[in-house]
N, C-alpha and C positions, 0 to 999 in steps of 0.2 A: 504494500500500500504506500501510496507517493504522495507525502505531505509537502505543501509550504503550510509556512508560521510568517505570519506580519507582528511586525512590535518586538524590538528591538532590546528591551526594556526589563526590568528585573523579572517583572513574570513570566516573558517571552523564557529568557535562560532555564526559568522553572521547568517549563514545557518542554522546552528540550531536553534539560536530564530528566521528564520522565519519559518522554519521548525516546529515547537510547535503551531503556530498560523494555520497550514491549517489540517481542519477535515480529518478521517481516513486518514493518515501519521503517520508512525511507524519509527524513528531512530535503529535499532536494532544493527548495530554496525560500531564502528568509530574505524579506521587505524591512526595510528602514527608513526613516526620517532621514540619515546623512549618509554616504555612501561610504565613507571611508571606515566609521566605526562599525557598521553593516559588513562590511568585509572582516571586519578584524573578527568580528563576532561568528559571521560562515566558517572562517578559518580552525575556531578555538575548537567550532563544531562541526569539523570536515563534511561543511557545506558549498557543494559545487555552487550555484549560484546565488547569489547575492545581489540586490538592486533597493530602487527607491520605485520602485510603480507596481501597486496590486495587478492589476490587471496583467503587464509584461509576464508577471510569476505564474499565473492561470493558464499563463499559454502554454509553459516549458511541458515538455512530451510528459504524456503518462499521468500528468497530475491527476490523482482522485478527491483530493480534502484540502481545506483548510482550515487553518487555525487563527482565529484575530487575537492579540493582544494590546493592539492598537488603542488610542486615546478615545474612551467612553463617545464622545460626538461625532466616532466614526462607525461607532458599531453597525448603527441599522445598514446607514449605507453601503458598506462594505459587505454585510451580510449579505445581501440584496444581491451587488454584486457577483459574489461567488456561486451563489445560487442559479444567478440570468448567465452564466458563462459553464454552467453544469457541475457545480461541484458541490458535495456535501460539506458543512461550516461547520464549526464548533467557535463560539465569539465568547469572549470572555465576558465575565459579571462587569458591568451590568448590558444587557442586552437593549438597551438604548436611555435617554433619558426622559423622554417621553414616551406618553399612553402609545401617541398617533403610531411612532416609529413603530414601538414594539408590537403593532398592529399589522405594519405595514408590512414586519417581517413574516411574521407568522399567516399572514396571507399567499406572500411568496414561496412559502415553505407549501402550505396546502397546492399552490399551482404546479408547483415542480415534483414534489411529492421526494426531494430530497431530504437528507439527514441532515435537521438544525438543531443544535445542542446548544446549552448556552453555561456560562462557567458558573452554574451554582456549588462552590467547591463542598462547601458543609454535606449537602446530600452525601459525599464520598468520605469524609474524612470518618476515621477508624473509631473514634472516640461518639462521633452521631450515629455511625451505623450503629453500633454496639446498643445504643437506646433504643435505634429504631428496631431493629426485633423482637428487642424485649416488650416495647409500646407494642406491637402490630402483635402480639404473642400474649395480651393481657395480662401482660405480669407487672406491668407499672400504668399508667396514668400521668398522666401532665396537671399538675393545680395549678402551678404559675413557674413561668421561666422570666427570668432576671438577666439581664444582657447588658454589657458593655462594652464601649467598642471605643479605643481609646487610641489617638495619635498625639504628636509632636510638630503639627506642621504649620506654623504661625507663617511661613514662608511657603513658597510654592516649590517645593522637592519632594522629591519621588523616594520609593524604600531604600534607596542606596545613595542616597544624599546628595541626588544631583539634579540641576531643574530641573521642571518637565515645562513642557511646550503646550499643556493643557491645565484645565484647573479641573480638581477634582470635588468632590460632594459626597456630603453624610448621606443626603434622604437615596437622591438614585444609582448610587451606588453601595455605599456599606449598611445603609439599612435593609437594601436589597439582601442582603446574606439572611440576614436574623429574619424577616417578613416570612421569607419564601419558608426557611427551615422552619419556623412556628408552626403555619399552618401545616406542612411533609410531616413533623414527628405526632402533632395532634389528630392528625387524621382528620381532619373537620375545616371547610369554609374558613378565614376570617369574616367576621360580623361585624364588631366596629372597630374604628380607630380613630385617635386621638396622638394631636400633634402641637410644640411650642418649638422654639426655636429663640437663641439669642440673639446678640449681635452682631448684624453682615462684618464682614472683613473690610475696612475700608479700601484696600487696592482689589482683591479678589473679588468682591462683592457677591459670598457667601456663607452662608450659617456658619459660627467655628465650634457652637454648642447646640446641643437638640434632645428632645426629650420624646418618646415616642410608648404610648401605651395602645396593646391591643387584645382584642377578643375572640375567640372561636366560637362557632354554632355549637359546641359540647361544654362549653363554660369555663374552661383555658385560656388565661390571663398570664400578658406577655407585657414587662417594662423593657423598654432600652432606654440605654443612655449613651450618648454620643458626644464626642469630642473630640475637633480638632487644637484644642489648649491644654491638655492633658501633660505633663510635666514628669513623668511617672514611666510604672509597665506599661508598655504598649502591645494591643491588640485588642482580638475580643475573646473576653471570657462568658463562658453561658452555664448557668446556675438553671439544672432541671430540681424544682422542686415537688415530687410526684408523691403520691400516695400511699407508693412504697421504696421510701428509702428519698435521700437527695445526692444529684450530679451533678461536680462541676468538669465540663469538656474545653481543653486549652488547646484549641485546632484538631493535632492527632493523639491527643494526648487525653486520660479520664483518670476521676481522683470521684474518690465517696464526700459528700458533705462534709466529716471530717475530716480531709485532706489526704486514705487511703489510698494509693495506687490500683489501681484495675490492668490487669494486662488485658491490651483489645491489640496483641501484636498476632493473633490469629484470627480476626475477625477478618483478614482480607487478605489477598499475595502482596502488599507494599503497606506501610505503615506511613507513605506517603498519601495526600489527599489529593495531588495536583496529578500525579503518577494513573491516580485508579480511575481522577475524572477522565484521561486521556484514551484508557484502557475501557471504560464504556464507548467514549465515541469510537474508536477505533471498531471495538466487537460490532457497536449497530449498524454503523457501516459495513460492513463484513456480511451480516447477516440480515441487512435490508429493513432493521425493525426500528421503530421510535425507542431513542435513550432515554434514559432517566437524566431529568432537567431538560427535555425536548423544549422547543419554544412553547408548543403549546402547554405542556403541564409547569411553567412555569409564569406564565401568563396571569393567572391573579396579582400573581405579588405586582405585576408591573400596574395593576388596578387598583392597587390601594396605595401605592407612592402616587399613584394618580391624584384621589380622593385626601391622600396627606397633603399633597402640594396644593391642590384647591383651598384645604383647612390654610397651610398657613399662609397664602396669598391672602386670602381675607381679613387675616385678622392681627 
């Protein structure tokens, strides 16, 4: 199977080592913003070609897929893209920053009847699967999950501390993680939600704080808290607090309420989450079937960042 990857960028490197770790998968060529550090990068990952134009990489022989890890405001459109040019897509979280886009994809996807993934990594990570069987297996319950999701970026720098050429966002992006994962591990609709937010960034001009409470149709009550002022650990940690027993999940990693260790290093072949998202689009492609995180089964969440950004426009 013959991939390019667009995005150049700490995630992109992600996808590529786990992209090296799954049999017959071919990186053949990787898209960038500047050419030269695109090259340096093809090279580190004996990637024959290397360029700065999506479309030019779509053509190279044999291409089956791609992978976007390109700057959030390019998602739809590039998804689109590789789609109208025949290729199965995997685009990273978040699958656009708006309703309309992430409409527009998931339309395109029904027309071609290609494979569209979208990077909801939590569904994969070792530490969520491990509850989700145990949830889908009635042996726990969800009463309320506590979420925090916490950065350091008063400036405009990316995970490896160096600009970025877009600007990034709490709601349609990293609330995107926790939205989608609430409703996947409860099993049930979102019902309502509730949204505040502090104050914009005077050069960026958005949220650097946010507060976000939400409900399931089963009675599953879900806070986050977000921030990009955070001073501190960074990331998100998610507090399952269930019926039976409490979980805290730190990416690929599970600990009991008390702070016990849980081995979930046999809950899947990688203990990596970015590895096994990559390892489903690869199999659905393979096997012609919708993945898990498809556009369409991820589509609510993109309905209630909707319904959030209307709350805090108003108010």
């Amino acid at each position: 199977m013959k991939i390019i990857l667009a995005g150049g960028g700490a995630f992109g490197a992600k996808h590529l080592d786990g992209l090296a770790k799954i049999d017959g998968v071919e990186v053949v060529g990787l898209v960038g913003r500047r050419q030269e550090a695109t090259r340096e990068m093809a090279d580190k990952y004996g990637i024959a070609h290397a360029g700065t134009d999506l479309g030019e990489s779509l053509e190279l022989p044999g291409v089956d897929a791609a992978i976007l890890c390109t700057p959030t405001q390019m998602h739809a459109a590039q998804a689109i893209q590789c789609m109208e040019a025949g290729k199965h897509v995997q685009v990273e979280i978040p699958l656009a920053d708006s309703l309309a886009d992430a409409q527009a994809v998931a339309e395109k996807q029904k027309e071609t009847g290609l494979v569209c993934m979208v990077g909801h990594t939590r569904r994969f990570n070792p530490s969520h699967q491990y509850l989700n069987r145990r949830l889908r297996a009635g042996e726990l319950n969800i009463q309320q999950m506590d979420v925090q999701t916490y950065f350091f970026r008063r400036s405009n720098m990316n995970a490896l501390g160096q600009p970025r050429s877009w600007t990034d966002h709490l709601l349609w992006h990293h609330a995107a993680h926790t939205v989608d994962l609430f409703a996947y591990q409860a099993g049930s609709p979102i019902t309502e939600c509730h949204a505040l937010q502090g104050p914009l960034h005077p050069d960026l001009g958005i949220a650097m704080d946010m507060s976000i409470q939400l409900k399931t149709g089963s009675g599953a009550i879900c806070t986050l808290s977000l921030s990009f002022n955070n001073d501190g650990p960074l990331g998100t940690f998610f507090r399952y607090i269930c019926d039976n027993g409490t979980y805290i999940a730190r990416y690929d990693d599970l600990v009991t309420g008390k702070e016990e260790p849980i081995d979930v290093s046999r809950v899947d072949v990688s203990m990596n989450g970015i590895e096994l998202q990559d390892r489903e689009f690869v199999s659905a492609t393979r096997e012609g079937r919708e993945p898990n995180a498809s556009v369409h089964s991820v589509m609510p969440c993109y309905e209630i960042l909707h319904r959030l950004e209307q709350q805090l426009g108003a108010g």
